[in-house]
C-alpha positions as CSV (number, residue, x, y, z in Angstrom):
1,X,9.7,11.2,7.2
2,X,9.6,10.5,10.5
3,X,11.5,12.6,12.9
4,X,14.1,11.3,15.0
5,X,13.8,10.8,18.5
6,X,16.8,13.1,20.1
7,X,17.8,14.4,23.5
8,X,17.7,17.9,22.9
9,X,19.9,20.2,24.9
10,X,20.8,23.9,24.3
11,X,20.2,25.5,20.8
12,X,18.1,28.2,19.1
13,X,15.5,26.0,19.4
14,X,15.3,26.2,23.1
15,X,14.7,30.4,22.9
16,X,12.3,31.6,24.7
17,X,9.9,32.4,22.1
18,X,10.2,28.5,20.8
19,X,8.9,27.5,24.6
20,X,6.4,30.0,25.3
21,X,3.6,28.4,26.5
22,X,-0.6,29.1,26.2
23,X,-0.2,32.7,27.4
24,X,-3.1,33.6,30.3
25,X,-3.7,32.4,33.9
26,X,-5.0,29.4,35.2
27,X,-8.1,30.4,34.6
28,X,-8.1,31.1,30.8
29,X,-6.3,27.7,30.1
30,X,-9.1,26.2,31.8
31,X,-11.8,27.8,29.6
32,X,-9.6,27.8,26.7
33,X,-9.4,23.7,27.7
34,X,-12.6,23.1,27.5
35,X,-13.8,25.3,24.6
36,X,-11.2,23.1,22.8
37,X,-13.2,19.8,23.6
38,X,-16.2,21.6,22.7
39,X,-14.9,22.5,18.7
40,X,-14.0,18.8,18.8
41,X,-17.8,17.6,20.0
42,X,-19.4,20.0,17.4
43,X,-16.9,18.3,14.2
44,X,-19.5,15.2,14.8
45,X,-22.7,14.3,13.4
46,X,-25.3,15.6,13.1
47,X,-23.0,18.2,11.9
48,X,-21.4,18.7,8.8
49,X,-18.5,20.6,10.2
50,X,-15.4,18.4,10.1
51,X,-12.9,20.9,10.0
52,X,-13.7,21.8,13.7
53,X,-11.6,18.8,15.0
54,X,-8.3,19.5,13.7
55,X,-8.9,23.2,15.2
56,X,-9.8,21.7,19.1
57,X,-6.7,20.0,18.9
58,X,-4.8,22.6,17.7
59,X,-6.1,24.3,21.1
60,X,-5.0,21.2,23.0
61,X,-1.5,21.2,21.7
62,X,-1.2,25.1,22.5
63,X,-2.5,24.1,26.0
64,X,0.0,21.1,26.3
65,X,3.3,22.3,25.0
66,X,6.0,22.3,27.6
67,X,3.7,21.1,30.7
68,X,4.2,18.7,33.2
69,X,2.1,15.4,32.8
70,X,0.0,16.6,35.9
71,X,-0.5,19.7,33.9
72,X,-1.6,17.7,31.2
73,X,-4.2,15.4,32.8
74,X,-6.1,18.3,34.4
75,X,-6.2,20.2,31.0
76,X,-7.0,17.1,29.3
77,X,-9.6,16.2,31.7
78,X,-11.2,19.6,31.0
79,X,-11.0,19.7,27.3
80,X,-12.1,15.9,27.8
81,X,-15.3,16.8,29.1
82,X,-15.9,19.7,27.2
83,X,-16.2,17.0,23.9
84,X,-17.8,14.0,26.1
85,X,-20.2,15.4,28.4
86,X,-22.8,16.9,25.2
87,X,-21.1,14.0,23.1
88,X,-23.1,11.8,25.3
89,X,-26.0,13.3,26.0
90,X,-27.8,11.0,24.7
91,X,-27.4,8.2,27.1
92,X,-29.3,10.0,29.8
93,X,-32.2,10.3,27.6
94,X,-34.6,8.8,29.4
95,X,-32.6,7.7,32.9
96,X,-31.3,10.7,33.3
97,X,-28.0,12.2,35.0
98,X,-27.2,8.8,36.4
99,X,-25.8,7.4,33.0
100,X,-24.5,10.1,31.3
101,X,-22.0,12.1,33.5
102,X,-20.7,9.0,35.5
103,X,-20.0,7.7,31.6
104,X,-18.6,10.9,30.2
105,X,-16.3,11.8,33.1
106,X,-14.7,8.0,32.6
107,X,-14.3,8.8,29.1
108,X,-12.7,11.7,29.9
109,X,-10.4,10.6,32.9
110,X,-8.9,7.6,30.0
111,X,-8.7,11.1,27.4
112,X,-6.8,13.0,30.4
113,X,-4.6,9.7,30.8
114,X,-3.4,9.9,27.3
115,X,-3.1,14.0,27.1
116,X,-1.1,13.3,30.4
117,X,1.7,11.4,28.2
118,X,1.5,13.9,25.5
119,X,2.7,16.5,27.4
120,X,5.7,14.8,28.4
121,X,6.2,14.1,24.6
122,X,5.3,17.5,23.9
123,X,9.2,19.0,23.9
124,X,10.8,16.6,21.8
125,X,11.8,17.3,18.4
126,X,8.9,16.5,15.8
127,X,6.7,16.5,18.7
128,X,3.3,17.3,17.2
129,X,4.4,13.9,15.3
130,X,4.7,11.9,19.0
131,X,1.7,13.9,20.8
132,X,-0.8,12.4,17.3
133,X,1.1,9.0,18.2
134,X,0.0,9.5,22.0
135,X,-3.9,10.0,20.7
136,X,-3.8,6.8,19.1
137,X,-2.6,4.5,21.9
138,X,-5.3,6.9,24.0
139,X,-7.9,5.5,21.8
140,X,-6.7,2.2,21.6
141,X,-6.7,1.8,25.8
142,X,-10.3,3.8,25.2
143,X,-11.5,0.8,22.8
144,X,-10.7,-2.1,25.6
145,X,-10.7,-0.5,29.1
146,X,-13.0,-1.1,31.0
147,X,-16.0,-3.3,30.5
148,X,-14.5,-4.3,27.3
149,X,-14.3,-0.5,25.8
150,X,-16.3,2.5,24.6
151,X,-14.6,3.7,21.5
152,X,-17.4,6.0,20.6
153,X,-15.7,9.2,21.0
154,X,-13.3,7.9,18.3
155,X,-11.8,10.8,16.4
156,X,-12.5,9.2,12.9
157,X,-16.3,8.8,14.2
158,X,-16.5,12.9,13.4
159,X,-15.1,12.4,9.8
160,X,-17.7,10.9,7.4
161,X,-17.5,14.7,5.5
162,X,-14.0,15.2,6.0
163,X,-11.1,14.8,3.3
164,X,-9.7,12.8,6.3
165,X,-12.2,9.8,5.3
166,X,-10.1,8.3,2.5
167,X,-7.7,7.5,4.6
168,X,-9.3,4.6,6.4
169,X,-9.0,2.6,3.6
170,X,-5.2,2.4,4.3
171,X,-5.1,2.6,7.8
172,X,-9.0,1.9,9.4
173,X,-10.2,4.4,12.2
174,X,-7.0,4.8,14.0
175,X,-5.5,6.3,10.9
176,X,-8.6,8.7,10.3
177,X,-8.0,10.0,14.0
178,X,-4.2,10.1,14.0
179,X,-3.9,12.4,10.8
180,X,-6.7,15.1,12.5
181,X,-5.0,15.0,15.8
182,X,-1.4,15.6,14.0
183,X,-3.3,18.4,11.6
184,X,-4.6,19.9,14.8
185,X,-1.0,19.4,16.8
186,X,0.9,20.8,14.0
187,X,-1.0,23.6,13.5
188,X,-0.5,25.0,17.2
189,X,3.3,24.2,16.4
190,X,3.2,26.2,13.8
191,X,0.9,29.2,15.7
192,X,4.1,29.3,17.9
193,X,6.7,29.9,14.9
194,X,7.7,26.6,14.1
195,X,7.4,26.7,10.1
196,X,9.1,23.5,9.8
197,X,5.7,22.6,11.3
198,X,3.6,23.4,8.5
199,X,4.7,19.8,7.0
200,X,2.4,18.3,10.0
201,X,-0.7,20.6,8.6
202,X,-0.2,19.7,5.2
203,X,0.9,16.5,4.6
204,X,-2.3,14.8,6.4
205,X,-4.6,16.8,4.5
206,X,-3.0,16.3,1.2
207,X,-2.8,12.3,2.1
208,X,-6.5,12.2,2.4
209,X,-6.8,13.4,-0.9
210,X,-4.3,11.5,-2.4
211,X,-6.0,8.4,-1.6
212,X,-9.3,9.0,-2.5
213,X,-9.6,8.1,-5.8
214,X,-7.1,4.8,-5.1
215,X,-9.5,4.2,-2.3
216,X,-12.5,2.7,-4.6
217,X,-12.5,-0.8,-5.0
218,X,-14.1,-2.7,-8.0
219,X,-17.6,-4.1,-7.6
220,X,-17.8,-7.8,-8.2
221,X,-21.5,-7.4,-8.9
222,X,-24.9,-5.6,-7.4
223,X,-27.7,-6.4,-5.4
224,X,-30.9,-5.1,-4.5
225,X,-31.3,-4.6,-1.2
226,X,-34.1,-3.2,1.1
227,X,-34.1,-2.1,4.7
228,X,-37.6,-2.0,6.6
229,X,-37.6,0.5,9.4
230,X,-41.1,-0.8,11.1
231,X,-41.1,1.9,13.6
232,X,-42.2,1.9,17.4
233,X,-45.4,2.9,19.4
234,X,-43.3,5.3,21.0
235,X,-39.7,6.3,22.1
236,X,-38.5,5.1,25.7
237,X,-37.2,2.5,27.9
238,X,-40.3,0.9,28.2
239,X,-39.1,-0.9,24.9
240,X,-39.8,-4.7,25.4
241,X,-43.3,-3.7,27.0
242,X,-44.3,-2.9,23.4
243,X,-42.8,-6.1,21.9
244,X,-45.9,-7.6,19.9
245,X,-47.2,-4.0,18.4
246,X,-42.8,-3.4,17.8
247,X,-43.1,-7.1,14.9
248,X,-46.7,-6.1,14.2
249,X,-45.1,-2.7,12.9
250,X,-41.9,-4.7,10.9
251,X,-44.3,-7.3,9.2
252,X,-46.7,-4.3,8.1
253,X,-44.1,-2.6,6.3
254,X,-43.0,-5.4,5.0
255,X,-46.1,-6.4,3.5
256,X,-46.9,-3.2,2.4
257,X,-43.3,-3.5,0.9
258,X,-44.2,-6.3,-1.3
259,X,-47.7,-4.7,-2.3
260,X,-45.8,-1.9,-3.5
261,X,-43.6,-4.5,-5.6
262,X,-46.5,-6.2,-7.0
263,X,-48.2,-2.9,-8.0
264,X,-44.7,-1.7,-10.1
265,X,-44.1,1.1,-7.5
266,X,-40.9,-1.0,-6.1
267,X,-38.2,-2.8,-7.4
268,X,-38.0,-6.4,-5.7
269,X,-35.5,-6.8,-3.0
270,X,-32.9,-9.8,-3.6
271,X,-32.5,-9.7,0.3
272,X,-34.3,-7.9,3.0
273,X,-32.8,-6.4,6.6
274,X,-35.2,-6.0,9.8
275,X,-33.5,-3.5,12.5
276,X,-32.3,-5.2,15.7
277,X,-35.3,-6.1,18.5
278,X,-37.6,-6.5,15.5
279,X,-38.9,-8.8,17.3
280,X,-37.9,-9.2,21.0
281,X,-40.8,-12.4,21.1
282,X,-38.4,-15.4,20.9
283,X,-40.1,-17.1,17.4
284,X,-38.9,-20.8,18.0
285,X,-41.4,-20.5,21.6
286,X,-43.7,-18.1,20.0
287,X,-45.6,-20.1,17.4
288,X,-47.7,-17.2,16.2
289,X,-44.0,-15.0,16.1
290,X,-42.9,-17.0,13.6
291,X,-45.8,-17.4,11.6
292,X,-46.3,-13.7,11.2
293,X,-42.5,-13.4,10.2
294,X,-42.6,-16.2,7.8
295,X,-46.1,-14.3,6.3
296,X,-44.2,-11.2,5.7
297,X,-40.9,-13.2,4.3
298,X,-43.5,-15.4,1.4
299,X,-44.6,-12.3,1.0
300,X,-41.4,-10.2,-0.5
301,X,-40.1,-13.5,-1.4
302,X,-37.2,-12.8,-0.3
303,X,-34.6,-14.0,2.4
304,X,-35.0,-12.0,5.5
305,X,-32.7,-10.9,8.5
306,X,-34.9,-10.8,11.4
307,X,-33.6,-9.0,14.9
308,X,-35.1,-10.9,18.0
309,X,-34.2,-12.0,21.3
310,X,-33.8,-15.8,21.5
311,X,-33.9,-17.7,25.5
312,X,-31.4,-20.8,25.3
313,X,-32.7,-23.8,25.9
314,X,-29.9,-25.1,28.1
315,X,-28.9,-21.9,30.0
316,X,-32.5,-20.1,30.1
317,X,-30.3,-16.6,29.7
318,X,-31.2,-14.3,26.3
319,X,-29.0,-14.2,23.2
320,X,-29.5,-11.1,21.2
321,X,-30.1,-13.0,18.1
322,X,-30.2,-12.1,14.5
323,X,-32.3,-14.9,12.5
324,X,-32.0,-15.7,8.6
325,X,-35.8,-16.2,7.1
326,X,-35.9,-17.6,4.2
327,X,-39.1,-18.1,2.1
328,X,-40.9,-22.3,1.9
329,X,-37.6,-22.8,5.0
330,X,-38.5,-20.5,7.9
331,X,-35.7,-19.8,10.0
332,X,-32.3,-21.1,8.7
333,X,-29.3,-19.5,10.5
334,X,-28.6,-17.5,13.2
335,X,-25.9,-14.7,14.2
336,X,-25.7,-14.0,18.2
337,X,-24.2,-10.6,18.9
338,X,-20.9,-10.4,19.9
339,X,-19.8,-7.3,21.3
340,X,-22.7,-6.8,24.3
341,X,-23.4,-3.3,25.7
342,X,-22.4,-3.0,29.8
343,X,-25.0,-1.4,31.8
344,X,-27.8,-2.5,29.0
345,X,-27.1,-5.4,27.9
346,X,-24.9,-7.2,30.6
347,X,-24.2,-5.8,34.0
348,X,-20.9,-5.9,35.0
349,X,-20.2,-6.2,38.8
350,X,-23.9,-6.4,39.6
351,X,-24.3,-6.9,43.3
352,X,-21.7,-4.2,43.5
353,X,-23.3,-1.5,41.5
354,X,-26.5,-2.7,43.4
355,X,-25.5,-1.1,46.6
356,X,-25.9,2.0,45.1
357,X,-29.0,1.6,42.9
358,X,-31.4,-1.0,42.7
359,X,-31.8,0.2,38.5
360,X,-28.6,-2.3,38.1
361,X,-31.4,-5.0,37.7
362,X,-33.1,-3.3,35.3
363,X,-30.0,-4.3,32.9
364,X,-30.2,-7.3,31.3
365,X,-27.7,-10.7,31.4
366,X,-27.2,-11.3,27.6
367,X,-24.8,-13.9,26.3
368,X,-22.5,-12.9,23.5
369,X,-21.6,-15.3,20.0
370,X,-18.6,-16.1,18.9
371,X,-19.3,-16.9,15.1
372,X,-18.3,-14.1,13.1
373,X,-19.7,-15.0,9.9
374,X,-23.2,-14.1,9.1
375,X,-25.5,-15.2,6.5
376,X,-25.6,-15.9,3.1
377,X,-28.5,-14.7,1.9
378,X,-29.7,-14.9,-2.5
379,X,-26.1,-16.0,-2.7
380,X,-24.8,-12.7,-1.7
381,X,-22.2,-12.9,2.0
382,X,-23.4,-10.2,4.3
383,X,-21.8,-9.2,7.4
384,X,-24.1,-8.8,10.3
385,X,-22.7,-6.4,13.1
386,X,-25.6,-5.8,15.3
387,X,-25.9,-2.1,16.5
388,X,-23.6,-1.7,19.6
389,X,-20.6,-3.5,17.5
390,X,-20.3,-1.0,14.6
391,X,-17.9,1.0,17.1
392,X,-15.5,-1.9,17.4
393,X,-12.6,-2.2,14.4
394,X,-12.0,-5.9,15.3
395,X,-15.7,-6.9,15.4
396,X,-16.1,-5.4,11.9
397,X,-13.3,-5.9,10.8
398,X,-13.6,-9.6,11.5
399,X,-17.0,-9.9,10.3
400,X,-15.8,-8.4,6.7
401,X,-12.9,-11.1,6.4
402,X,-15.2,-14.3,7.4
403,X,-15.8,-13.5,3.4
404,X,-18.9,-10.5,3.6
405,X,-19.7,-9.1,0.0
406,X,-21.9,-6.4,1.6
407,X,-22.1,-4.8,5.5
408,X,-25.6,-5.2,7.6
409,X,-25.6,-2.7,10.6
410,X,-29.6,-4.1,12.2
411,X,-29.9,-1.3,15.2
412,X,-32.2,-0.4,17.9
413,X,-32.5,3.2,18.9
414,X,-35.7,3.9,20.3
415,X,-34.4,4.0,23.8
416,X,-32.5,7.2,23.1
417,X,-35.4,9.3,21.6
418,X,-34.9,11.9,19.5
419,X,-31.1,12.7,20.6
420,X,-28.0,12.7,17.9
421,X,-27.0,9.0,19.2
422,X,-28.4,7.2,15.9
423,X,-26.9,10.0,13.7
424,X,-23.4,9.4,15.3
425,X,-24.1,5.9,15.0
426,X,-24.8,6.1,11.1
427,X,-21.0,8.0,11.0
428,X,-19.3,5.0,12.0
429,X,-21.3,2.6,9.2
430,X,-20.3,5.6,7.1
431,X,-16.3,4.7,8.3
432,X,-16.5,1.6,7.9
433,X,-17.7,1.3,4.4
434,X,-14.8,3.0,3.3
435,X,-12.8,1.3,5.9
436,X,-13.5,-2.3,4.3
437,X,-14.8,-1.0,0.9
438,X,-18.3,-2.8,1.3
439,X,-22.0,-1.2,0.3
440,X,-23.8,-0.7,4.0
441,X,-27.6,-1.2,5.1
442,X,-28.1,0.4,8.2
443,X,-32.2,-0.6,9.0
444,X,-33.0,0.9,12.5
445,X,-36.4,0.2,14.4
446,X,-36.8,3.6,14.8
447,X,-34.4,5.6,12.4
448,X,-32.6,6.7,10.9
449,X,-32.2,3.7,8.1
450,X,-29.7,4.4,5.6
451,X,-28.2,3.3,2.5
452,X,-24.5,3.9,2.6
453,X,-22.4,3.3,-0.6
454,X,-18.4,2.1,-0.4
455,X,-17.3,5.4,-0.6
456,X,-19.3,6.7,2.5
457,X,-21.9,8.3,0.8
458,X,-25.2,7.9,2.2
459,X,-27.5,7.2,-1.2
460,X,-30.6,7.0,1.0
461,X,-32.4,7.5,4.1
462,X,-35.5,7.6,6.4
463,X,-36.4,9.2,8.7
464,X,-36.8,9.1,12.5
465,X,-39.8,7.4,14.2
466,X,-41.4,7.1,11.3
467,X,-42.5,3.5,9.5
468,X,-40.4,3.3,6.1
469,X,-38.8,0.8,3.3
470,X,-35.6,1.6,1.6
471,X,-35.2,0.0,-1.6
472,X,-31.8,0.5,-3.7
473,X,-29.5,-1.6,-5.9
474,X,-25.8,-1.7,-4.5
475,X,-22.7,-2.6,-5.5
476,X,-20.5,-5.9,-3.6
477,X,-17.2,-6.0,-2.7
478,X,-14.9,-9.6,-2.8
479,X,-11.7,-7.3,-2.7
480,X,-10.2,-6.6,0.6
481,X,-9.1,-2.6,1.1
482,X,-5.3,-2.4,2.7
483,X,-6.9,-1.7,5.7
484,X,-8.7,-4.9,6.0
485,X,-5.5,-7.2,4.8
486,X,-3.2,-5.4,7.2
487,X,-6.3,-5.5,10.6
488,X,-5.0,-3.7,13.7
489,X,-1.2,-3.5,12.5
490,X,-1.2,0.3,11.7
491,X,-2.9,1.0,15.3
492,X,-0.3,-1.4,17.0
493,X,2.6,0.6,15.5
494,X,1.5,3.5,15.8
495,X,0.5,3.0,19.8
496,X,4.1,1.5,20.0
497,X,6.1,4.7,18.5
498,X,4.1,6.4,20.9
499,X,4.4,4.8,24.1
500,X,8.0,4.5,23.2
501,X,8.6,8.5,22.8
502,X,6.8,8.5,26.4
503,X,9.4,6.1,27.3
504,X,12.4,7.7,25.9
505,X,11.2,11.6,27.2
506,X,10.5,9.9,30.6
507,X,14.2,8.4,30.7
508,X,15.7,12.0,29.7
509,X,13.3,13.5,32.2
510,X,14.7,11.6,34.9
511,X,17.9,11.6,33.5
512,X,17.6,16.2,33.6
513,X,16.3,16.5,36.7
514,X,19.4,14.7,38.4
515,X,21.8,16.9,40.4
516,X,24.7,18.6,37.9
517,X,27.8,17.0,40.2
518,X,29.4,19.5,42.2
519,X,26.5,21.6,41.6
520,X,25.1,22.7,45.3
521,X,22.3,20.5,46.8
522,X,18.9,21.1,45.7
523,X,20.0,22.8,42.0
524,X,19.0,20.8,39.3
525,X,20.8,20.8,35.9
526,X,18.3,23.0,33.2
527,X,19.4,23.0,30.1
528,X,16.8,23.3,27.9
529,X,15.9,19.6,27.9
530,X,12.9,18.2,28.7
531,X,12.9,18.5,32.4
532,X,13.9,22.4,31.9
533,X,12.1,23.6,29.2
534,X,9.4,26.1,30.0
């Protein structure tokens, strides 16, 4: 039951052991702040350890409780970076500082911005209830703001393992992430003697399990499906200079795919997925492109969905294209990624961002689609959401409800090496199967290619930087999970009853901190409400 919202003034509840605050200096809330962010970065993949999450913010509401907002951005932009800066290590791979701290210390201004607002929350009654609210309209400013978002730190992201993961079949991602951060938040309550607290550790934990087994929806049939991971030359940014040897490699495997069906050693594919940037040689101006992709499709005889980089005929500027193959057609259909990458693939602000580098040209000026429907491929509706937009609920989301009986993730990420990007990647297909209750193929130039069932479960994989074929029967989904039918409603209300116990503490705040009439001037009335609690 939601608590109500209530100016509090003088009671038992405003002892001083109710408002005791993170005991230590400056100093050890700092380190304590950051060490926080850290257990919250180490609760994601490649990791197993999914309980870590609702621990960091357990440290974070300890740290929070009773602050100022001021207090609360700078602790929040500590226990920001601590989870950003290794969180994103991998996008300095191979360009070094340049990419990766600028990007992580943004990520963690927008997380300080949020913790900011939840430590004015932080002294209402129920308030581990508002703070988790205050987390979920964080993540909802993170997922537009700017350059159209960078929802990859999303809490839910870290939960593929967790009993949390159930969960996003009611509410999506922002559901996943609310229930650890109130777990967390509720829990440090409750470290400060608030039992009544205890209902805020429990109650999300025992939701997630509640839901699991009503979280499976009925197949309406199988397919069998194969992802070809063709592999690269080698890992780096010099990507596209390896373009011809990058489709050589995809239409090898494949072939070797459909020996291996001829021979009995593999079941035939229904329908076949290429990674993204299979091949980055435009096929409809690259005769010999398209006849080694059609070879390879006559050859597994089965419809293909081929990554490449189209040029517009009209506009000269590059689509990042995925094409539907089909065997005695060619190319049939097309899907043009939606959600582009800033900095990669667009640059926003160019001749800005040139003053200080001349890299800025090395990014790229991609037009998005607008289509979300993919393909329909051996009579089977598959979703295509192109690498990058697997992060995004409403690309996915909207993909899944243009009719998808199965989810397509085609990625590229050779360009981050050997670093945990395309194993936090893989977490969110791993979401969003559950999410939309839809099998997954996840086929990735490089690895790692997976298999991921409806309940998250990953049923296969590859491995990295090596040339493989997955091959596996899975089930398809015409039903829609709650979560699909009800889109970004729970997120809206949830971000509302937040920003509105902001609004309401700010009100009383101002309302407190008003000379007491007759009171001499400069004394302020502190009653125990929120501009006088400790």
């Amino acid at each position: 039951m939601v608590a109500p919202i209530v100016a509090p003034g003088p009671s038992a509840a405003d002892s001083p052991s109710s408002r005791r605050r993170f005991p230590g200096g400056a100093l050890s809330r700092v380190v304590f702040a950051a060490l926080g962010g850290v257990l919250v970065y180490l609760s994601f993949p490649p990791r197993t350890a999914w309980w870590l999450a609702p621990l960091g913010f357990a440290v974070l509401g300890l740290l929070l409780h009773g602050r100022r907002a001021r207090a609360g951005f700078g602790l929040g932009l500590v226990w920001g970076l601590g989870f950003t800066v290794p969180l994103l290590r991998w996008t300095g791979e191979f360009v070094g500082l340049v990419a990766w701290l600028p990007l992580a210390l943004v990520c963690a201004v927008l997380i300080a911005v949020g913790t900011a607002v939840m430590a004015l929350v932080s002294r209402l009654p129920g308030a581990p209830l508002w703070m988790a609210l205050v987390w979920v309209a964080d993540e909802a400013l993170r997922a537009v703001f700017p350059f159209g978002g960078f929802p990859w730190g999303k809490i839910a992201f870290g939960q593929p393992e967790g009993w949390y993961l159930p969960l996003a079949s009611v509410g999506g991602a922002p559901l996943v992430g609310f229930a650890v951060a109130l777990t967390g938040l509720g829990a440090a309550h409750l470290a400060r003697g608030r039992w009544r607290a205890a209902v805020w550790v429990v109650v999300p934990l025992a939701a997630g399990l509640v839901v699991a087994p009503l979280a499976r929806v009925e197949p309406s049939g199988d397919v069998v499906v194969a992802a070809v991971q063709g592999n690269v030359p080698r890992a780096g940014l010099d990507f596209n200079a390896q373009r011809r040897a990058v489709l050589d490699n995809h239409v090898a495997r494949t072939l070797e795919l459909a020996e291996d069906v001829r021979a009995g050693r593999a079941r035939r594919p229904d329908l076949v997925i290429w990674p993204e940037n299979a091949s980055d040689i435009d096929p409809f101006r690259n005769v010999d492109a398209a006849a080694q992709i059609q070879r390879a499709v006559e050859a597994i005889g089965a419809p293909v969905a081929v990554g490449a980089v189209l040029i517009d005929p009209d506009d000269r500027l590059p689509r990042n294209t995925v094409l539907l193959f089909e065997p005695g057609l060619g190319a049939t259909d097309t899907y043009t990624k939606r959600q582009l990458q800033p900095f990669g693939e667009t640059m926003p602000y160019r001749s800005f961002f040139r003053v200080f580098s001349s890299a800025v040209d090395r990014a790229s000026d991609f037009q998005p689609g607008h289509d979300p429907r993919g393909f329909t491929m051996a009579g089977v509706r598959v979703a295509i959401d192109t690498c990058y937009e697997v992060a995004f609920d409403g690309v996915v989301r909207d993909s899944v409800r243009a009719g998808a009986d199965l989810i397509a993730i085609p990625t590229n990420n050779a360009t981050f090496g050997w670093t945990e990007m395309t194993y936090q990647q893989l977490a969110m297909s791993r979401v969003r199967a559950v999410e939309h209750g839809r099998s997954v193929v996840v086929a990735a130039t490089s690895g790692v290619s997976a298999i991921v069932a409806p309940d998250g479960s990953v049923t296969q994989r590859t491995g990295m930087f090596t040339p493989d074929a997955l091959v596996a029967e899975v089930s398809l989904g015409r039903e829609a999970t709650l979560a699909t039918r009800l889109g970004a409603w729970p997120e809206w209300v949830m971000t509302a009853l937040g920003l509105s116990a902001a609004a309401f503490s700010l009100a009383v705040t101002r309302r407190r901190s008003r000379p007491t009439p007759g009171a001499g001037v400069g004394e302020e009335e502190t009653d125990g409400g929120p501009a006088g609690a400790a």
